[in-house]
N, C-alpha and C positions, 0 to 999 in steps of 0.2 A: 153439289154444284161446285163447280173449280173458277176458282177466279183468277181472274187477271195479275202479274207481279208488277206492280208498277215502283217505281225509281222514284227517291227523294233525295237530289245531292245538298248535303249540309258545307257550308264554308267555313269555319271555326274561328271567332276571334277571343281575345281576352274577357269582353265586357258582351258582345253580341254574338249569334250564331244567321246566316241567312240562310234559306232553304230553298230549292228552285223544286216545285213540286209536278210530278209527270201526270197530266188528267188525262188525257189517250194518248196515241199515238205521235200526235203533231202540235199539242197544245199543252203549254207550261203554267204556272203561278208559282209566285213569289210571297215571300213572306223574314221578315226579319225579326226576330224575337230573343230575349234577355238571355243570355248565357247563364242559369241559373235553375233552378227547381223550377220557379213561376212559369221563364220559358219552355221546360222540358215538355210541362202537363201539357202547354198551347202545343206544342208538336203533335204528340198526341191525339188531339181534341180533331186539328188539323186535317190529320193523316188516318185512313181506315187499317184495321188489321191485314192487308194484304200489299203494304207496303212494304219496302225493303230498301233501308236508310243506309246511305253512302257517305262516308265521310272522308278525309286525310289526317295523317297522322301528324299532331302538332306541338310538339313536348307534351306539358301536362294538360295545357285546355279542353283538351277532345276525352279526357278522360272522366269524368264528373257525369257525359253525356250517354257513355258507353256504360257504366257502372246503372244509370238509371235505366235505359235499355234493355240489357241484361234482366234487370231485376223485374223488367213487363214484360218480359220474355220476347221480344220485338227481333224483326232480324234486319242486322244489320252490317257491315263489313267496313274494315281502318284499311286504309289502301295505303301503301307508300306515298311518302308528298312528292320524292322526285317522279315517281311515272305519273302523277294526273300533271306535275308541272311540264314534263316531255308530252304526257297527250295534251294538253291544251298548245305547246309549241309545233306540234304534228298539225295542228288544225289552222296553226298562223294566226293565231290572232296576235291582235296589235296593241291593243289596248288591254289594261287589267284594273278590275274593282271587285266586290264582295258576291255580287251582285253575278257576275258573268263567270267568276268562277265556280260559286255553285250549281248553274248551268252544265257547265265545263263536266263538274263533278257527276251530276245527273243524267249526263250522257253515258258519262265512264261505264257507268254504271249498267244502261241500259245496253250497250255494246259488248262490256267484257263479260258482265255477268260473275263478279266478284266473289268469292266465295264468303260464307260465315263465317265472322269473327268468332276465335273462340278463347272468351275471356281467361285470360291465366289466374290463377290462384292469388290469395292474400301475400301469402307467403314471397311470392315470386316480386312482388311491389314492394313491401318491405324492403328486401334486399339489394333490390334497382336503385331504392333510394336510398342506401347505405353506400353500396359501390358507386355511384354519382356523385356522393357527400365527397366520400374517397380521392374519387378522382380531382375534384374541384381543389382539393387542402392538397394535393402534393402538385397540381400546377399552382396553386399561388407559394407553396415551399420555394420550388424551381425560381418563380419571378423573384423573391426577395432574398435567394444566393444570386442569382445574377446581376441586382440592384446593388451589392455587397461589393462582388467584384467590379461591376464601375467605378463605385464609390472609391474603392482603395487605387486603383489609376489614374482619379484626379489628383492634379497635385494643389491639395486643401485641406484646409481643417475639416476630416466629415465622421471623426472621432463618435459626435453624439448619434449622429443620422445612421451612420453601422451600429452603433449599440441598439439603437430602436431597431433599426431592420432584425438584428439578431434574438432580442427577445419577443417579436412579430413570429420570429419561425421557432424559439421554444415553445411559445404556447401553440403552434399550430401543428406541432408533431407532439404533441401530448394528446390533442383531441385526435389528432390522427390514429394515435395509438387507440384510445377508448372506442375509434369507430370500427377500425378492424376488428377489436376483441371480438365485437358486438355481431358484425360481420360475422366472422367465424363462427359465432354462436347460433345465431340463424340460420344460417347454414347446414349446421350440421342439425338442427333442429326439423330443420325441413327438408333435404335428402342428405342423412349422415351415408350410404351407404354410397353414393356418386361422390362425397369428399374425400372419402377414402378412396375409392377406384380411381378417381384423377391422379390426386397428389402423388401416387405410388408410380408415376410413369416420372422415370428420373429425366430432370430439364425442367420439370412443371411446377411449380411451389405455390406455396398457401393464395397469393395475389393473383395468379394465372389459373389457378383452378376455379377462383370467388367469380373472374369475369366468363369464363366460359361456360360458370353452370348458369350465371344468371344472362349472360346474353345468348343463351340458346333456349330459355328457357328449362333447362335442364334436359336437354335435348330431346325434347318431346317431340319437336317437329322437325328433326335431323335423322333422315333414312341412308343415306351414304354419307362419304366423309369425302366427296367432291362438293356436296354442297355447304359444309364448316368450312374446308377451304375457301371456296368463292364467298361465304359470310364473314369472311376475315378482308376480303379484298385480296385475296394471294392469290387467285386463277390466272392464269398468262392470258395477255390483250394482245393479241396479231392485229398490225396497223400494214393492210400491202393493199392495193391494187393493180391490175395488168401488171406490167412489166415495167413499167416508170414508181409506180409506189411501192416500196421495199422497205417499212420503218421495222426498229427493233423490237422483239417482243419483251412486254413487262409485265408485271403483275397490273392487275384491272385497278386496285387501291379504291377499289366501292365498293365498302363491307366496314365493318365496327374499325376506325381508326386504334383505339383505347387495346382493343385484342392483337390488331396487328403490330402494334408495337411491344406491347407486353410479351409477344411471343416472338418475336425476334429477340429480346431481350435473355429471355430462356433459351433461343437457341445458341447463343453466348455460351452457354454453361452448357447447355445436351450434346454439342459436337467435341466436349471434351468427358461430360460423365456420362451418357448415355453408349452405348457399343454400338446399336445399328446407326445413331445419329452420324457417330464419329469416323464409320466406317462411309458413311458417304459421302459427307464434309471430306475426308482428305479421298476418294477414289475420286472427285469433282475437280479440288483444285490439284492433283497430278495429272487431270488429264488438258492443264491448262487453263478451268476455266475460273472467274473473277470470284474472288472471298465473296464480296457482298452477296454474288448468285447461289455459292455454297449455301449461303446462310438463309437466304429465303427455301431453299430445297429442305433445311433442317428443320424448318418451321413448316412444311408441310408434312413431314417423315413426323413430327412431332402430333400432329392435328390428324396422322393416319392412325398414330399407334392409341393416342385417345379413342378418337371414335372404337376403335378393334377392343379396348377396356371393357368401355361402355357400353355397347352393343350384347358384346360376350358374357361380361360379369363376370371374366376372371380378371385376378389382378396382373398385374404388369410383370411379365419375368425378361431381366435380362439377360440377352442371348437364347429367345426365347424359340428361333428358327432352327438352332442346332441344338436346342434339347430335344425336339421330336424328332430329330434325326437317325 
């Protein structure tokens, strides 16, 4: 006998989860219960095996939820929070509470037909929250050089207040340092053979390999390398309509901020050591057009010849178009 797939949207908070649960077609219940093991079971209890729980993605909250899930073998799907945030604004509503977004949720649900989450490895979490730790210690670095340089352009005694600031950023590049080691170790622990294939594409170095294997997953779910591009935010946004709207095209910048910087930053250095990078960086700006666009085209020249690594499993040769020539 084949049953029914009925929809449960979960709305995730710190302390609480609410549930807006589908009992047929046109009729709903609600329920709000402890974000914790206690409330997981009442989900459960709640809901029959023929359910299929909907939720959004919420830094770490929604994760505790997904990991108990998983472990009842339950199906369930993490949907981006910007598209149930654009579907619930596609539907106008006016008003927002816990209560109506899991609603919101449970329609998604029932409409798109979301596919199943598939939980990433131990490994893969570990290193998320190593590169997060990462990134967090070199923006507060940044903050307290920039506090440095105020400091010294007042005209004041702020003698003591830069010393503290400076030994605030010795110790936080010492732990900086201990967390990359560690980084790296993990790393290579858990795909040594993808740290090597990255790192050997020249432009790309130890901190741009660490975020691209962990923010792609180790690119398990990356089939072309238009879609790394548009996961970076670097796909071109056309802004026209008829004949009166004619805006510039830019890169879309909705994709991993942390990667699309990191890798502008590398293509800094690939349009000068890489050959096919360099080779397109200067055929760009002789044919007039603006450095900063060169530089975005190196960062995708860069995110092509990765994927081509990856993909292939051979390593990186440069000039690698006129050796099979």
């Amino acid at each position: 006998m084949i049953h029914q797939i009925l929809y449960c949207g979960i709305d995730i908070s710190a302390e609480t989860f609410d549930i807006c649960m589908q009992s047929d077609a046109k009729s709903f219940t609600w329920h709000q219960l402890p974000n914790n093991a206690i409330g997981f079971k009442q989900l459960l209890q709640l809901c029959s095996s023929n359910y299929h729980f909907v939720m959004e993605t919420t830094g770490a909250f929604h994760l505790p939820l997904c990991f108990f899930l998983e472990e009842n073998k339950c199906n369930y799907s993490v949907v981006n929070a910007l598209q149930i945030k654009r579907y619930i604004q596609m539907n106008l509503e006016r008003s927002k509470s816990d209560k109506k977004d899991a609603k919101h949720i449970c329609m998604y649900g029932i409409e798109r037909k979301p596919q199943q989450y598939q939980m990433p490895c131990q490994q893969y979490f570990e290193c998320k929250q190593l590169n997060n730790a990462i990134e967090s210690l070199t923006y507060e670095i940044v903050s307290f050089n920039n506090k440095i340089y105020a400091a010294e352009k007042l005209k004041m005694d702020s003698v003591i207040v830069i010393k503290s600031y400076k030994n605030i950023i010795k110790n936080l590049k010492a732990e900086l340092k201990k967390l990359e080691v560690e980084l790296d170790k993990k790393l290579k622990t858990w795909q040594p053979d993808l740290v090597k294939t990255v790192q050997r594409v020249k432009g790309i170095g130890k901190r741009a390999t660490a975020i691209l294997i962990v923010f792609t997953q180790a690119f398990e779910h990356t089939e072309t390398y238009q879609q790394l591009i548009s996961y970076a935010g670097l796909s071109p946004k056309e802004y026209s309509s008829g004949k009166s709207i004619r805006g510039k095209v830019r890169i879309s910048k909705i994709g991993g901020k942390q990667l699309r910087h990191t890798l502008y930053m590398c293509a800094l250095n690939a349009k000068k050591a890489n050959a096919a990078c360099r080779e397109l960086f200067d055929r760009l700006v002789a044919k007039g057009k603006n450095k900063k666009l060169a530089i975005i085209a190196v960062c995708n020249k860069l995110l092509k010849q990765v994927f081509a690594v990856v993909k292939s499993g051979k390593l990186y040769q440069d000039n690698y178009s006129k050796n099979i020539l």
